[in-house]
C-alpha positions in Angstrom: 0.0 0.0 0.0 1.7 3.6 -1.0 0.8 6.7 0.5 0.2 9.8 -1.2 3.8 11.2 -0.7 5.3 8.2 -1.8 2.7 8.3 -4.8 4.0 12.3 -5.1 7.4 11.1 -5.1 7.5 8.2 -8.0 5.5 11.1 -9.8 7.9 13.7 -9.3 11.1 11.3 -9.8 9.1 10.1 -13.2 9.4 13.0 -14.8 12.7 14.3 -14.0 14.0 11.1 -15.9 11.6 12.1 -18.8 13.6 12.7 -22.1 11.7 15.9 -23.6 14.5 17.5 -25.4 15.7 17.4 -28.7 16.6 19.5 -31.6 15.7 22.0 -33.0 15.8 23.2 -29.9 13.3 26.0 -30.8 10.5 22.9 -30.9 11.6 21.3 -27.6 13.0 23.8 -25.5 9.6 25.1 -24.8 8.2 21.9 -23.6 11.0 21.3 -21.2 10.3 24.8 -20.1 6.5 23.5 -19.5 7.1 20.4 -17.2 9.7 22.1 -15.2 7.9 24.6 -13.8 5.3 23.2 -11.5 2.1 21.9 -11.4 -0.3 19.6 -9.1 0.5 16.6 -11.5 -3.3 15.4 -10.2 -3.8 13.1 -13.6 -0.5 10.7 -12.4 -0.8 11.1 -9.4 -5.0 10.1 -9.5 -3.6 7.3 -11.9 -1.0 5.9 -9.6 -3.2 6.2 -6.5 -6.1 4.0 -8.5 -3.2 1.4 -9.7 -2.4 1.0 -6.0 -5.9 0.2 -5.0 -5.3 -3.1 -6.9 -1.6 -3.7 -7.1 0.8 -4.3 -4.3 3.5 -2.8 -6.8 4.3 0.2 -9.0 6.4 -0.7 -11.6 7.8 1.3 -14.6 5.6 -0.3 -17.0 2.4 1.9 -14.8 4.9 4.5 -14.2 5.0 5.9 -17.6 1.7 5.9 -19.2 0.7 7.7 -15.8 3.5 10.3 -17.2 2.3 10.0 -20.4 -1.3 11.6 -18.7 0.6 14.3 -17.6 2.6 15.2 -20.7 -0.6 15.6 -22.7 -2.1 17.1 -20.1 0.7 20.0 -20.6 0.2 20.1 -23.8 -3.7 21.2 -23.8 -2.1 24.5 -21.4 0.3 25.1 -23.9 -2.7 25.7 -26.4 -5.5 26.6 -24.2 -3.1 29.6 -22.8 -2.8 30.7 -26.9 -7.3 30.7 -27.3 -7.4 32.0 -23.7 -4.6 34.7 -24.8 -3.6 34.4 -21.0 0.1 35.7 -20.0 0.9 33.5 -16.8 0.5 30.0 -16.0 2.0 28.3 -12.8 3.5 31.8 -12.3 5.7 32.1 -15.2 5.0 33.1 -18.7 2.6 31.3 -20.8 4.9 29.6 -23.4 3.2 32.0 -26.2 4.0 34.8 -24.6 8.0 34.0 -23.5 8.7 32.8 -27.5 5.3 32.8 -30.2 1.9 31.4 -30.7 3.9 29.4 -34.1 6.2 28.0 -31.6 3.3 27.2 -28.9 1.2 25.4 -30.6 4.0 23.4 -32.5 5.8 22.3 -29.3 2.1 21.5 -27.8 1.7 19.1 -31.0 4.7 17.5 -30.7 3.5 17.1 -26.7 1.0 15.2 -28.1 2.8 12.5 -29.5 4.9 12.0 -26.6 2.0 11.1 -24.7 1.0 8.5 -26.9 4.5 6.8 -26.6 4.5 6.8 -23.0 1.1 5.7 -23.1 2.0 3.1 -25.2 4.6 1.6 -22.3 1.8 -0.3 -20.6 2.0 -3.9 -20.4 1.0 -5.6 -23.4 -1.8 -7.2 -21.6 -3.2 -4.2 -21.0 -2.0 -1.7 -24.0 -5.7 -2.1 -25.7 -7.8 -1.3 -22.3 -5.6 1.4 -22.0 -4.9 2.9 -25.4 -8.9 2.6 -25.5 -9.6 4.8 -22.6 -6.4 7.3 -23.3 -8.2 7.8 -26.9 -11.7 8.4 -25.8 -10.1 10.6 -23.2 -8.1 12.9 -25.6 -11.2 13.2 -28.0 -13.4 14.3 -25.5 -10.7 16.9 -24.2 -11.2 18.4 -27.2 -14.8 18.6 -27.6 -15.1 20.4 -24.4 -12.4 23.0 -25.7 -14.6 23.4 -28.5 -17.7 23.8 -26.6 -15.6 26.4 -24.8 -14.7 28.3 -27.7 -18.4 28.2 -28.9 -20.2 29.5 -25.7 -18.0 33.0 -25.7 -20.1 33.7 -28.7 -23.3 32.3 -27.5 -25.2 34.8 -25.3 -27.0 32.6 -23.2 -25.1 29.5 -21.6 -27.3 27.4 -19.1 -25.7 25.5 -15.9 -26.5 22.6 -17.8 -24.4 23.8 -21.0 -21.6 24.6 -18.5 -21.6 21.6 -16.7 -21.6 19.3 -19.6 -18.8 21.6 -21.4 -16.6 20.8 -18.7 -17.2 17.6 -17.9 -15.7 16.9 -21.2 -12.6 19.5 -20.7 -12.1 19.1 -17.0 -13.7 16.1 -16.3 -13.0 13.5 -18.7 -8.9 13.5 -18.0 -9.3 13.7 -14.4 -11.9 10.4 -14.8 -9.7 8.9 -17.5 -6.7 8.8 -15.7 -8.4 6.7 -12.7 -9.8 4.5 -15.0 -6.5 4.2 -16.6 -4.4 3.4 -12.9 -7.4 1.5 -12.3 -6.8 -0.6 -15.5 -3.4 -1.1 -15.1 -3.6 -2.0 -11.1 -6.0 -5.3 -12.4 -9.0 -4.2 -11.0 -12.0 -5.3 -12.6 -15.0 -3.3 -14.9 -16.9 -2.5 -11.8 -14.0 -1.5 -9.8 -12.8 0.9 -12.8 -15.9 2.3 -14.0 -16.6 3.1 -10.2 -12.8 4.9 -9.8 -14.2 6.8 -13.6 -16.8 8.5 -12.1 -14.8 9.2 -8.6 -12.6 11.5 -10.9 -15.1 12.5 -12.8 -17.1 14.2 -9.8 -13.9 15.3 -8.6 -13.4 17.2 -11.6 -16.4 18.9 -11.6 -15.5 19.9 -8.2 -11.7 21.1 -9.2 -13.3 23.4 -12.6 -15.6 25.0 -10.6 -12.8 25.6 -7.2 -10.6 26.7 -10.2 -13.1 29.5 -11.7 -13.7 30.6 -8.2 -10.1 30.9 -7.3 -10.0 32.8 -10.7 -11.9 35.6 -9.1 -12.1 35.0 -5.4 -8.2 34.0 -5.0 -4.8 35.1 -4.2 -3.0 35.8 -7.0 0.6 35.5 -5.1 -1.5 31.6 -4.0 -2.9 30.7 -7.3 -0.4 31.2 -9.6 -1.8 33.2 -12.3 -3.4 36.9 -12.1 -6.6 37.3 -10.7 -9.8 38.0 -12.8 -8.3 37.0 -15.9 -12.0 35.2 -17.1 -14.0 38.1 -15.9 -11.9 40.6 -18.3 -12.2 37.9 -21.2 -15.9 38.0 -20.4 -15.1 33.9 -20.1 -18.5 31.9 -19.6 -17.3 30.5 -16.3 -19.6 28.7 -13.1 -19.5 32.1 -11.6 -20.8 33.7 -14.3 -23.1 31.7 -15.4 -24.8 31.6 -12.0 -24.9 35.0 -12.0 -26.6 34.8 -15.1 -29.1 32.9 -13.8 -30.0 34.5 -10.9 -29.9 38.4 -11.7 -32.7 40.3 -12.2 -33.7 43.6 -12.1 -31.5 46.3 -11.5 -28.6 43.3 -10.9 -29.5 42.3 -14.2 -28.6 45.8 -15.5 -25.6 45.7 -13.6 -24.7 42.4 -14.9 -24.6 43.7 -18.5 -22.8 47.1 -17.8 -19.7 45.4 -16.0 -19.4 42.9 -19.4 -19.3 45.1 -21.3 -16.8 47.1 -19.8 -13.4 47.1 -21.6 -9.4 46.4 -20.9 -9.2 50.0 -20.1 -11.3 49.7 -16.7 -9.9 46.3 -16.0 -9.8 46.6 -12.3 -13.0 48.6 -11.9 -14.5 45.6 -13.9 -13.0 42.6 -11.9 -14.2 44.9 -8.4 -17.6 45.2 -10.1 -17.5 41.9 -10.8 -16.5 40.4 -7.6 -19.5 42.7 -5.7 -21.8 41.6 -7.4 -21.3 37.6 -7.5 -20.9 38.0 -3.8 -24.4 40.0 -3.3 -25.8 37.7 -6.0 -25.1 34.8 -3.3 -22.6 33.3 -6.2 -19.5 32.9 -4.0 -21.3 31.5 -1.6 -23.4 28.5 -4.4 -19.9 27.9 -5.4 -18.8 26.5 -2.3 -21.8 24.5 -1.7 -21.2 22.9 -5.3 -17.9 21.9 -4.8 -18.8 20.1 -1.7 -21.4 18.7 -3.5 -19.4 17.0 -5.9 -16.7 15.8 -3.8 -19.2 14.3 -1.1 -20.5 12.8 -4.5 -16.9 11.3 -5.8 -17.0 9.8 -2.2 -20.3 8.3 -2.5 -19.4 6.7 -5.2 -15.9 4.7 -3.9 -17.3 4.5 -0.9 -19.8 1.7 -2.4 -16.9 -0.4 -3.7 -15.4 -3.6 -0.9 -12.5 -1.2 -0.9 -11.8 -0.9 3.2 -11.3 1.9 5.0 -7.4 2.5 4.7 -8.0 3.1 0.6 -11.1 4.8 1.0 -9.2 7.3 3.4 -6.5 7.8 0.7 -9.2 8.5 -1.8 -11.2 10.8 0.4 -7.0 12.6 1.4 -6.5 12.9 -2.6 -9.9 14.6 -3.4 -9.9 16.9 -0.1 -6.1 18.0 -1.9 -7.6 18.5 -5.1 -11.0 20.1 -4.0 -10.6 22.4 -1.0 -7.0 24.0 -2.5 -6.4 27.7 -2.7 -4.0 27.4 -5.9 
């Protein structure tokens, strides 16, 4: 049985043996650049975590199509931060913005491939199973970026709308890479499918903790400048809440501060903030993120798991869910 730090540790080692460079070094450069600086690395550590629910062992052959999670992972920032036009990520410049959107989304493709060949380091017995659940993965990944994309347009986006949006971008990965460890730990269809919609709750519950931090957070905490999707007028949980529940005079209010430009960025991102709090939007958010995560719970918590595993799941989605960055 591993604990989480040990998990954290086989993670962390993993990809410092990773070899991402290569010439020209224009192409790779960048994505060395990517994976060095930071990140929660939730998908392999979820994937590794799932694997030991099943497995007494962690061996290479898990190891790296975990990694492989995490590499493509990577890769969808790389392009997101080029559509989202968005300057910092983990606290450093977006790759876009420290060389070019060319370079960007060329070094994310490339990202791409990689995945697949660590993916493809499974054991053979399992390279199918888990090819098949990487691939469905990656699709849907890219769906819910579409979706994305489509709603800034659209000028009315129900909960529903936003919920299934990102239970394709969020979502699917987080669910994929549990059903991925759980694959490659042995457990059975039950087992797996369970562990699936465990991560998939919990990423509901990390997308909407991540739009709140987004407005509500501490930009020296979270890593990136704060009210970035309020100035791109982004169709987030907040706002969409908002959305629904404004009327009258907030309603009026609603549309004046979106339509406010660059210029009055921080009157706009105050505005903003007042009025999701009045609105009782701060407060929603909350109780939807504990929603989900009692749901994820709910959910292991019916599998013949015991309590020691169950307590490592409920530890991992309490460090995913009730973060500040």
């Amino acid at each position: 049985m591993y604990t989480l730090a040990e998990i954290d540790k086989i993670v962390s080692n993993g990809i410092g043996t990773l070899e991402l460079n290569g010439e020209p070094s224009e192409l790779y450069t960048p994505i060395e650049y990517m994976m060095s600086i930071g990140g929660k690395r939730i998908r392999p550590r979820l994937a590794l975590l799932a694997c030991s629910l099943f497995s007494d062992k962690i061996e290479s052959e898990q190891v790296y199509p975990a990694l492989g999670l995490e590499v493509f992972h990577t890769f969808t920032l790389i392009h997101d931060d080029i559509m989202d036009r968005a300057d910092i990520r983990r606290g450093q410049p977006t790759v876009y913005r420290k060389w070019n959107g060319n370079i960007a989304i060329l070094s994310g493709d490339v990202m791409s491939i990689q995945a697949y060949e660590y993916v493809c380091k499974a054991p053979a017995d399992k390279l199918r199973a888990v090819l098949a659940v990487f691939s469905d993965t990656a699709r849907k990944v890219c769906e819910g970026q579409q979706y994305d994309m489509n709603y800034e347009t659209m000028p009315v986006v129900t909960m529903d709308d936003y919920i299934m949006m990102i239970g394709l971008k969020t979502s699917a990965l987080i669910a994929g890479s549990a059903m991925m460890g759980a694959v490659l730990g042995g457990a059975d269809a039950k087992s797996a499918e369970a562990l699936y919609q465990y991560g998939y709750d919990l990423g509901l519950a990390f997308q909407i903790t991540d739009d709140y931090l987004d407005t509500f957070g501490d930009p020296a905490v979270f890593g990136k400048n704060i009210g970035g999707d309020i100035m791109n007028n982004k169709k987030t949980w907040l706002y969409v809440e908002a959305s629904r529940l404004a009327s009258g005079e907030q309603k009026t209010r609603f549309g004046d501060i979106f339509r406010m430009g660059d210029d009055r960025a921080a009157e706009k991102i105050a505005a903003a903030q007042q009025l999701f709090t009045e609105l009782g939007v701060k407060e929603n958010a909350e109780k939807a993120i504990e929603h989900y995560f009692h749901k994820a719970m709910k959910t292991v918590g019916a599998l013949s798991l015991g309590a020691q595993k169950l307590s490592l799941l409920e530890e991992f989605a309490t460090q995913i869910t009730y973060r500040r960055k």
